[in-house]
N, C-alpha and C positions, 0 to 999 in steps of 0.2 A: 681082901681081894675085891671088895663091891666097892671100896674106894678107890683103888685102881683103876677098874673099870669105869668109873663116874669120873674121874680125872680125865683117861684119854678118849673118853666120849668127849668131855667139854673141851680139850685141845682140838679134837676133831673139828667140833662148831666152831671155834675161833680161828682156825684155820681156814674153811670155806667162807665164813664172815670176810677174812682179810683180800681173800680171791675176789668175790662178787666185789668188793669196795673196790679195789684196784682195777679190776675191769671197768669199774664205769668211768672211774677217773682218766684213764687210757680211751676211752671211746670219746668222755667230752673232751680232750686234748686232739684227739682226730677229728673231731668235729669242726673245731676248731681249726683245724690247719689245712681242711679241705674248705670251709667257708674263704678264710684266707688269701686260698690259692687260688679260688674262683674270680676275686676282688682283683687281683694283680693280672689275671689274664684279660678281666673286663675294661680295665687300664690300658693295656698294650691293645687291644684292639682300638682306640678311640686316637686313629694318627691324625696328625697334622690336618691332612688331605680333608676329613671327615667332619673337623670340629666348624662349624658354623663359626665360631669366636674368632675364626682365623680370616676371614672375609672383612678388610677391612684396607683402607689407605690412608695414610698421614701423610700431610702437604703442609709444611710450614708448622710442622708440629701438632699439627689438627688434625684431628680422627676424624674417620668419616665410613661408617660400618653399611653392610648391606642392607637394606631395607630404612635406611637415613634418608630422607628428602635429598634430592639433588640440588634445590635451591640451597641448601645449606652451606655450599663450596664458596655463598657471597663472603662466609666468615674469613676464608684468606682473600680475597679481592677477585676471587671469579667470577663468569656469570654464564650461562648457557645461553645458545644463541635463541634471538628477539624472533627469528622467524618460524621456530615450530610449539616455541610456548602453547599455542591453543590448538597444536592438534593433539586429536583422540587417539588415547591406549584403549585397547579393549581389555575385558576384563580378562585377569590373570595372564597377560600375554605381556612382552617385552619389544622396543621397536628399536630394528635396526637404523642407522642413518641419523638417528635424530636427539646423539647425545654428545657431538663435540662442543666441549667446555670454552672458553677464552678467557682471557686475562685483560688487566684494563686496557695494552695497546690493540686490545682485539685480537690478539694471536692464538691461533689453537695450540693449548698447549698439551691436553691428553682427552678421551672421549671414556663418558658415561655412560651404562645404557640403562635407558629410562624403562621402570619396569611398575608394571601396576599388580599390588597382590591382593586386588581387592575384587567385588562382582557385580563391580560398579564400570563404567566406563568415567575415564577419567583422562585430563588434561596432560598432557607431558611437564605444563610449570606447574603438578603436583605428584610426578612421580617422582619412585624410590629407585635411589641405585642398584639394581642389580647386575654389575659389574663394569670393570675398569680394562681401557688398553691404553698403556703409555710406553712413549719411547719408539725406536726405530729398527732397520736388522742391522744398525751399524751402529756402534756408539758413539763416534766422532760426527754423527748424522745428525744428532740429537741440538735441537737449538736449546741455546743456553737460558734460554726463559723458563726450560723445563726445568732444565738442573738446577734454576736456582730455586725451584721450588721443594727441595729436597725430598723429594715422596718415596716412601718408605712403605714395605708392607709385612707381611708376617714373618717373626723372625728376623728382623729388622733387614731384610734383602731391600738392597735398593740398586740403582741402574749405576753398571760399573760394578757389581758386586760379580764372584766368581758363581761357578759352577758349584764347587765345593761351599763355597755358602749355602747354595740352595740346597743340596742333599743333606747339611747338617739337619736343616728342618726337614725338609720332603723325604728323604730317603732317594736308592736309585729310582729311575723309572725305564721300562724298556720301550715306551710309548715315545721314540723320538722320530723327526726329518730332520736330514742335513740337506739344505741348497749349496752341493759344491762349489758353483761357482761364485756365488755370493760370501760363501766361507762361514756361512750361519746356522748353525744346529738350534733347531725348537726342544724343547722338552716338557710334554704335557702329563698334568697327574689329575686322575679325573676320581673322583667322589664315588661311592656304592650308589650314592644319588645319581639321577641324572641330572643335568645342568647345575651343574656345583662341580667347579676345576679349577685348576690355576695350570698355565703356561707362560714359561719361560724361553727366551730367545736367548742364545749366546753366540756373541760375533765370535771374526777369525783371529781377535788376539784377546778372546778369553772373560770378556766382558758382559755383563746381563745387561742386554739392551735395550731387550724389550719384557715389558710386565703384563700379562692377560690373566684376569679371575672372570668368574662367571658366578655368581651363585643365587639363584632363583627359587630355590625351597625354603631360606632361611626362618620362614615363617610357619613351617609347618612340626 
């Protein structure tokens, strides 16, 4: 009989032995697949709109990212114009007016805007890009000096690309204007940041016409 009893005593303990063991095993497996699921939602929130890596243009196959010198556009054959080179950015500020680019016969072919991220006052011929407008509200408007610069931007959208291009990257956005009589819908998608977006023009037969980013925190 007391070996009986010593027998289903020790079934007892190996039985609650096998519980605890398996509970923990089940807990580091949840642990697991709550760490997991934490990771993949940190993913989905990091869109398009938000990544700083996504601020950039290629022109003739040449990258040219935010916060790049804007002298640097001399690598495809541009130059910024000769008469606002010495004037003053203030510090961390950006200047309207004073970033249409040209091409060797002088022609403007898209503008930059000259942005200084520094707490320094600085030259416009030593500012950084922060941000691009190129193109027209028409795409048959567009002079051909531009387009044969092939400039492309995130997502390889470039001018002539559809609407449905841009959502593949961007997603929708409800942030639109249409100029009816013009026949041209903008579509702007703007950043949790502020000054950091991208807008898109689309004429009236479906074409991205025009290209606008912005982005001024890229440093932060």
């Amino acid at each position: 009989m007391k070996n009986k009893k010593l027998l289903l005593r020790l079934i007892a303990v190996l039985a609650l032995m096998l519980i605890v063991l398996t509970g923990c095993g089940n807990q580091k497996d949840v642990s697991s697949k709550e760490e997991n699921e934490e990771e993949v939602v940190e993913k989905e929130e990091v869109s398009a709109i938000n990544d700083n890596n996504n601020y950039f243009i290629i022109i003739d196959g040449e990258k040219f990212n935010a916060g790049d010198k804007i002298s640097d556009v001399s690598k495809v054959g541009l130059k910024q114009s000769s008469k606002v080179l010495d004037q003053e950015v203030s510090k961390n500020t950006y200047m309207i007016g004073a970033g249409s680019i040209y091409n060797s016969d002088d022609k403007i072919v898209c503008n930059i805007t000259p942005f200084n991220p520094t707490d320094d006052k600085i030259t416009v011929a030593d500012a950084v890009i922060g941000g691009i407008d190129i193109g027209e509200y028409q795409y048959d408007k567009i002079p051909q000096e531009v387009l044969d610069l092939n400039i492309e931007v995130c997502g390889g959208i470039k001018l002539g690309s559809s609407y449905d291009d841009v959502k593949e990257v961007f997603g929708e956005t409800e942030d639109t204007y249409t100029a009816e009589e013009l026949g041209y819908t903008k579509y702007t998608y703007e950043s949790e940041e502020i000054y950091r977006s991208y807008e898109f023009t689309v004429d009236k037969d479906g074409k991205v016409s025009e290209i606008q980013w912005r982005n001024l925190v890229f440093n932060h």
